[in-house]
Structure formats: structure tokens, C-alpha cells
N, C-alpha and C positions, 0 to 999 in steps of 0.2 A: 364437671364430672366428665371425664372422659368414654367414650361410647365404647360398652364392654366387645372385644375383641378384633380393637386397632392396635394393640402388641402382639409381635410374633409370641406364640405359646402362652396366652391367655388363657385362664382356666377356663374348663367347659361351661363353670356354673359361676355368674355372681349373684350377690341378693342385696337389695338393701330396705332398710325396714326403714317406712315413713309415709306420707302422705302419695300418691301419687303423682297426683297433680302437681307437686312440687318437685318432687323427681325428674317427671317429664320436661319442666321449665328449665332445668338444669341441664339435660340431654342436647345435643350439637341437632340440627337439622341431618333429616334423611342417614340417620345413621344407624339404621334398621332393617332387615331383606323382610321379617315375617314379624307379626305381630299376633298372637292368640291373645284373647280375652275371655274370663270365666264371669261375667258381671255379677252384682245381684238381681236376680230374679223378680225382686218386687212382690217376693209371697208371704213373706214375714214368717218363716218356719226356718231356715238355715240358724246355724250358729255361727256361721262364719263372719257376717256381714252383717252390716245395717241393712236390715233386707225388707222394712217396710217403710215407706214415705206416706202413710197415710195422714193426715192433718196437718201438711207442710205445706202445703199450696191450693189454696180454697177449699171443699167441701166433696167429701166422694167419691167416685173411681174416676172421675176424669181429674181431680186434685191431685189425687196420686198418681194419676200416669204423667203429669203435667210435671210435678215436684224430681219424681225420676227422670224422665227426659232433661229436666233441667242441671241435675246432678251428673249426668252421665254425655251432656252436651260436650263444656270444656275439657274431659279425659279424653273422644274422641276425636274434637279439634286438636287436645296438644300428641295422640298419636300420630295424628296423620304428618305434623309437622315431623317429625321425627323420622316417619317412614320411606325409604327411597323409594325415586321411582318407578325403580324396577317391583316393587313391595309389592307385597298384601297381608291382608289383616282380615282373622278369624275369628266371630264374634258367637259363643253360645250364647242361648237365651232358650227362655223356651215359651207357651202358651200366654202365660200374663202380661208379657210384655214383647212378642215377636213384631206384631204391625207398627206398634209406636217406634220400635228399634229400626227398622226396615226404611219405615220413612224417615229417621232421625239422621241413618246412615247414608241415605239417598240426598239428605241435605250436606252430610260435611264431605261424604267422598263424592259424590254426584252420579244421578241415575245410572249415566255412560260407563261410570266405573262398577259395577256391581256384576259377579260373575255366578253367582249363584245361590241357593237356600235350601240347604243340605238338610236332610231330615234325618234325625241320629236314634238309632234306637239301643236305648242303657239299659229297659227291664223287660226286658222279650216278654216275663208276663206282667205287666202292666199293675200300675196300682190297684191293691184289690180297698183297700180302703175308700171310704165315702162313696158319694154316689156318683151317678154317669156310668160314662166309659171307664173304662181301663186305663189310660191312659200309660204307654211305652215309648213314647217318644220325646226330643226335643229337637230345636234347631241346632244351625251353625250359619250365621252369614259372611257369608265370603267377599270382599271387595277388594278391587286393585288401587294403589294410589293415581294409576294412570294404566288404564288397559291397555293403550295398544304399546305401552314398555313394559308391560309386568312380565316378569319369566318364569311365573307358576304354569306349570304340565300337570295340568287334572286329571293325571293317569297314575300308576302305580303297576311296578314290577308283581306286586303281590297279589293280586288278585287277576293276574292271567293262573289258570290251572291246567290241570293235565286234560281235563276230560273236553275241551276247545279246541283239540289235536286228535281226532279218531282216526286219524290214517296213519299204517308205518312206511315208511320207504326202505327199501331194501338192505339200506346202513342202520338200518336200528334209529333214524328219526321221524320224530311225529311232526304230522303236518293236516292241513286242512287244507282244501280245496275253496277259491273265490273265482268269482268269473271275472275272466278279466274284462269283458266288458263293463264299458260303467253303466250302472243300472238307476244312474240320476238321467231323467230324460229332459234335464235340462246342458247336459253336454249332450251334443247330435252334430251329426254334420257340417252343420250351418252355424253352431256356436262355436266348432271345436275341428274345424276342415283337417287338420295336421294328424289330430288321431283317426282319421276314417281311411282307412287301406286294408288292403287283403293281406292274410297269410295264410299260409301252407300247415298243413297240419295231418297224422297218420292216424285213427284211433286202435292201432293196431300196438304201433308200440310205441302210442303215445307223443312222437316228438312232436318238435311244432319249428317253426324256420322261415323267416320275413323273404325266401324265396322259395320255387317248385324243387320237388325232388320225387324221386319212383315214389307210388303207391298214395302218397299227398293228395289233400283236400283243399282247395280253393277254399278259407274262411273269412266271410267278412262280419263286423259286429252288426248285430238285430237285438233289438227286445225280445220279449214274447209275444207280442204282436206282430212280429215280423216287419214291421218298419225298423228303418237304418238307425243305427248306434253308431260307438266310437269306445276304443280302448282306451285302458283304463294307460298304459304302458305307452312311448311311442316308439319307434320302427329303431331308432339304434340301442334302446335298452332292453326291448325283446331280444335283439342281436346277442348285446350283452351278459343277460340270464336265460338261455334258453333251458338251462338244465331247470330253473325252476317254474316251465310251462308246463301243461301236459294236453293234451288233445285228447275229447272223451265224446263219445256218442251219447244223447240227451234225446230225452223225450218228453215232447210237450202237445200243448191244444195242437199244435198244427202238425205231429206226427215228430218221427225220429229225424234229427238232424246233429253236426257235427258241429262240436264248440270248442273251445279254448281258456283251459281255466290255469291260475296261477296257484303254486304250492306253496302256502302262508307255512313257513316253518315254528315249531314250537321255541328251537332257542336262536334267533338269526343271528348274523353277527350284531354285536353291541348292545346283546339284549334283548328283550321283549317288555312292552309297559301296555296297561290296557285301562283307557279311558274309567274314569269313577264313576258311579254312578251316583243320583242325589240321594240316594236312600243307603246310607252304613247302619248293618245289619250286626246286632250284641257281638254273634258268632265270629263278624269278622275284627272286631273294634276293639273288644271285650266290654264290661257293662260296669254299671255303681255296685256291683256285689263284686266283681274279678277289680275291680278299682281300690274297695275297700280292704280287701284281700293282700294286693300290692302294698298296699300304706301299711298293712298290719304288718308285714314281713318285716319292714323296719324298722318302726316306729308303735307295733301296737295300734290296738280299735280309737286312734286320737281324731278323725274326721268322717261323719258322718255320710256324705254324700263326695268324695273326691271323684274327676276324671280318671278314665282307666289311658294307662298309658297309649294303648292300640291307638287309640282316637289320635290324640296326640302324635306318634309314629305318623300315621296316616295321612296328617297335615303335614309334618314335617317332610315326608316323599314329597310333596309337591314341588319342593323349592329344592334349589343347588346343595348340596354336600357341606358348604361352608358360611350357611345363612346364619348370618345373626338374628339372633332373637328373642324375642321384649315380650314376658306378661306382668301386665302392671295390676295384676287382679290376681294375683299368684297363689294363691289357697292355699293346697297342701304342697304344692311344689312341683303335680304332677308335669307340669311342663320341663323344666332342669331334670327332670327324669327320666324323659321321654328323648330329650335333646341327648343324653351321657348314653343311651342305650342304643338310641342312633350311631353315634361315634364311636360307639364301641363294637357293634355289630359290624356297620363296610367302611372305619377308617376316615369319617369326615369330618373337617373340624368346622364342627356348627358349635356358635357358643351361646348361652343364655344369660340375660338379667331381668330376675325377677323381685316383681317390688312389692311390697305388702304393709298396710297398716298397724301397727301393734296392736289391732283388735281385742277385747278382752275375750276368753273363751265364756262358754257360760257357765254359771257355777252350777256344781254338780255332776257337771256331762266328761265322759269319760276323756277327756283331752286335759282339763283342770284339775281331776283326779289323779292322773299323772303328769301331773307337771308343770302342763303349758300353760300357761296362765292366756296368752296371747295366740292369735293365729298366727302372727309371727314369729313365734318360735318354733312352730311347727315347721313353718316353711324353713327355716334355718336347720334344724335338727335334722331334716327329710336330706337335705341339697349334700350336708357333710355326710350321713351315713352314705348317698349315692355313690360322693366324691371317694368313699373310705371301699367300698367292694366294687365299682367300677371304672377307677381309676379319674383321670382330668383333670383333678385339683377343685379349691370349690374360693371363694373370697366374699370378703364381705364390703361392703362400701359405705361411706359415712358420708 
């Protein structure tokens, strides 16, 4: 099987319906940039999946955790073979099985590769059913095939906003204010001699200039303790940007004195992206209700618990414009969805294959009702109506 999107103008979407693990043995090595994973959960309440392992291997809740680890060992071995180096691979889960997946994952990518354990929240209010907590959250684990080559940027365009920019400049752009001194006291003098020099600086009207001029302030970097710093800039790139220094009078424990801060503009050149944080919050993601909502729009109430595409997006920002990429756990298809909406949004051609067992649906539940017998047909049905209102083209593979 050839690795979907090694032909120029491959469709955005392929699918193919089968085993996974058999699929995966078929795939070429490292012929993947991202990999998501929707597993099962191990709660035995989904319709999608085989989603309980209980009585498969010894006796009990560590039987079951034992019997799933062992089911979901070889899919994560034959991803990783598939995933380049550059990769990474996104794994939900959520409470039932997060510590066993974590260490599971620590074994096939290795501790050194694991970049983080994102906490995803789908039902802002929280399970009101049974007892306990509430419960509104799950995971996502993130790991790299090889962290110091992976070219994931855990940052996103979309979550810089307006209200991060309270200052205007005179041109009608917003900006903030950072000191340009680095306020890590483990650059100082003695670690970082090249950034410790004076400049010149007005608080009058502001400019600032790596030599004297009328009216100028002698500045060198301090903390607030007034022990010696180091800028954050060195002496020919302050040259370089002087329009975006400003010299401002400051007051601290030791009384008024003269500093030097840098003007972080709201849109610089090439953009702005602003670090993720581990906690994706409904409002920004959207949830299992804005999820279910998306599926309905094309497909009708066919899946009970679907990823909402945000999430998805979200993951998808991290990597290059033209990542390929693989869920072998494909559900409702939210992923080929997420991937068409991306390309269709800034023009990148990221392509998807997603794989999916002909699971039977269950009888009665409104997916069987109309139709579907399988959850692979859903994911087939989902990927062509995408392909039909967003363009990309869609294929299928045998």
C-alpha cells in the first residue's frame, strides 16, 4: 500500500476499512509527519469499539488493564514504525486507562521522547450522572518519535488575542511592553559577559540608542535587587530595532529609576503564535455536545460520543501545512475532517488515512437505525460528505 500523500494531488481524505494492525504492516516505514489516536477507553459503555477487556487476561481490574495494554501494545509498536522522525503522535485516553497508557507509551516511544499530558476538557459541566466528581475532563499524550528531530511548535496562532496587546502606538498598532532585560538570573554577567553593556536611553521621548546623545540616560541591566543583569537583545540588534525599544521611568523597592523595555507587537512580521498551554478548555476546542452537533450536520445523531473538530485543528496547528496523517482508530472520521477544514481554511495540503474496523454498530442505537450497520461506514459516509461540501476529493483503499 502505498503511504497516502506520495502523489502530487492526493486526495485530502483516504480510508480504508480493516483490521488495523494489518493495515499498519502494510504501510512503508516513517511515512507519516502526525499520528492521532481515539483508542478504546477500556469502560465498556462506547458503541464504537470493543471497549471492555474484562475476563481476557487473569482476573479483575489489573486483568483488564493487563489484557488492554497487551491489545494496544503491537498498534503502538507498528505506529511508531511508520512514524518519521520528524513525527509525533497524539494519543487520547482518558481516567481508566491514562497511567497504564503513559507507561505503555514510555516503553515503545521512550521516556526522552514524551513531550507532554494535555488535559482536554469536552463537558465544561461535567458528568452529572453517578457518583463522585463531576468529571469534565480527559487526556491527550503527546510524544515525539525522536524529540530532538520532531518539528512540532506547541504554540498556535489562535490563541494569541487582542486583550495581550493593551498598548496602541501612534499608527494604530497594538503592543505590549517586556523588559528587555532578561529577568532569568541565570543569565548575568558572568554567564552571558557579551550581553552586559550600557545604553543610552530618554524617558522623555522615549528613544533609546547603543550610544550618548542630548538629554540621554546612562542604562545598564539590574534586577530588582539591583544586582547586575544582561539584555535580553545584543548591542547590533538593539542598533538594528531601535524603533521597537522605548525608555520608560519605573518605580520599584529602591525608588524611581530609568529602564528599557521592548515593544512586543500584536501582529510582527510572519505572524504571531503563542505557546499552548496543557489545559484545552471546551470554549476553545469545542466539546462532545459541539462534536455531536458537527456529525449531526452531516450525517445525523449516528455517534454517540465523536471528537469535536477544534481539538483536532488544534493538534493539527502544531505540525507543518503538509503533514501527513494517520488515525488508525478513526471513529466517526473526526480527524479527515478536521485535516479538509484545515486545507480549506490557509491552503495546506495535509493529507489523511484513516483506518477503521467494520465494527458492528449496536442494535437499536440510532447509527443501526439509520443505516450503519458498521462504524465503518460511518467513517466512509462522514470523509465523502466532507470531501462533497469541502472540496479535496476523498478514496477509498482495499
Amino acid at each position: 500500500m502505498d503511504p497516502v500523500g506520495a502523489e502530487p494531488g492526493a486526495p485530502w481524505n483516504t480510508f480504508v476499512e480493516g483490521d488495523n494492525l494489518d493495515v499498519l504492516t502494510g504501510l512503508p516505514a516513517e511515512s507519516f509527519d502526525l499520528i492521532y489516536l481515539d483508542p478504546p477507553y477500556n469502560t465498556g459503555n462506547d458503541f464504537a469499539y470493543r471497549d471492555d477487556f474484562r475476563g481476557e487476561r487473569g482476573s479483575g481490574a489489573a486483568g483488564r488493564h493487563e489484557a488492554w495494554t497487551t491489545y494496544l501494545r503491537p498498534r503502538l509498536e507498528a505506529g511508531r514504525r511508520v512514524l518519521a522522525t520528524t513525527g509525533a503522535i497524539f494519543v487520547s485516553i482518558d481516567d481508566h486507562e491514562v497511567a497504564h497508557l503513559r507507561l505503555l507509551m514510555d516503553d515503545v516511544f521512550g521516556e526522552a521522547h514524551f513531550i507532554a499530558q494535555v488535559v482536554v476538557n469536552l463537558n465544561a459541566k461535567g458528568r452529572q450522572l453517578g457518583g463522585g466528581f463531576a468529571t469534565c475532563h480527559e487526556y491527550v499524550l503527546v510524544y515525539a518519535r525522536d524529540a530532538a528531530a520532531c518539528v512540532l511548535d506547541a504554540s498556535s496562532s489562535h490563541t494569541v488575542v487582542e486583550a495581550d496587546f493593551p498598548l496602541t502606538a501612534p499608527d494604530g498598532r497594538r503592543y505590549r511592553r517586556l523588559p528587555l532585560r532578561n529577568t532569568n538570573k541565570k543569565f548575568n554577567p558572568v554567564t552571558a559577559p557579551t550581553l552586559h553593556f550600557p545604553v543610552w536611553g530618554d524617558p522623555a521621548s522615549g528613544r533609546v540608542a547603543t550610544e550618548p546623545f542630548a538629554g540621554a540616560h546612562e542604562i545598564t541591566p539590574i534586577f530588582g535587587d539591583l544586582t547586575p543583569a544582561v539584555w535580553r537583545w545584543s548591542r547590533p540588534r538593539i542598533e538594528e530595532r531601535p524603533d521597537d525599544l522605548e525608555c520608560r521611568v519605573v518605580r520599584g523597592g529602591a525608588g524611581e529609576r530609568v529602564d528599557v523595555f521592548q515593544r512586543d507587537w500584536r501582529h510582527p512580521v510572519g505572524g504571531r503564535r503563542k505557546k499552548l498551554r496543557t489545559i484545552w478548555l471546551a470554549e476553545e476546542i469545542g466539546s462532545t455536545d459541539t462534536a455531536v452537533a458537527e456529525l449531526k450536520d452531516l450525517l445525523g445523531p449516528v455517534f454517540e460520543s465523536p471528537k469535536p473538530t477544534g481539538l483536532l485543528l488544534r493538534i493539527l496547528d502544531t505540525m507543518p501545512d503538509d503533514a501527513r496523517v494517520l488515525d488508525y482508530f478513526a471513529g466517526s472520521g473526526t480527524t479527515g475532517h478536521a485535516v479538509a477544514l484545515a486545507n480549506a481554511a490557509d491552503g495546506g495540503r495535509r493529507t489523511c488515512l484513516s483506518v477503521n474496523l467494520p465494527e458492528a454498530t449496536r442494535p437499536g442505537s440510532n447509527a443501526a437505525l439509520a443505516g450503519y450497520d458498521t462504524v465503518a461506514a460511518i467513517t466512509r459516509a462522514r470523509l465523502r460528505a466532507v470531501a462533497e461540501r469541502l472540496g479535496g476529493g476523498f478514496a477509498e483503499l482495499s
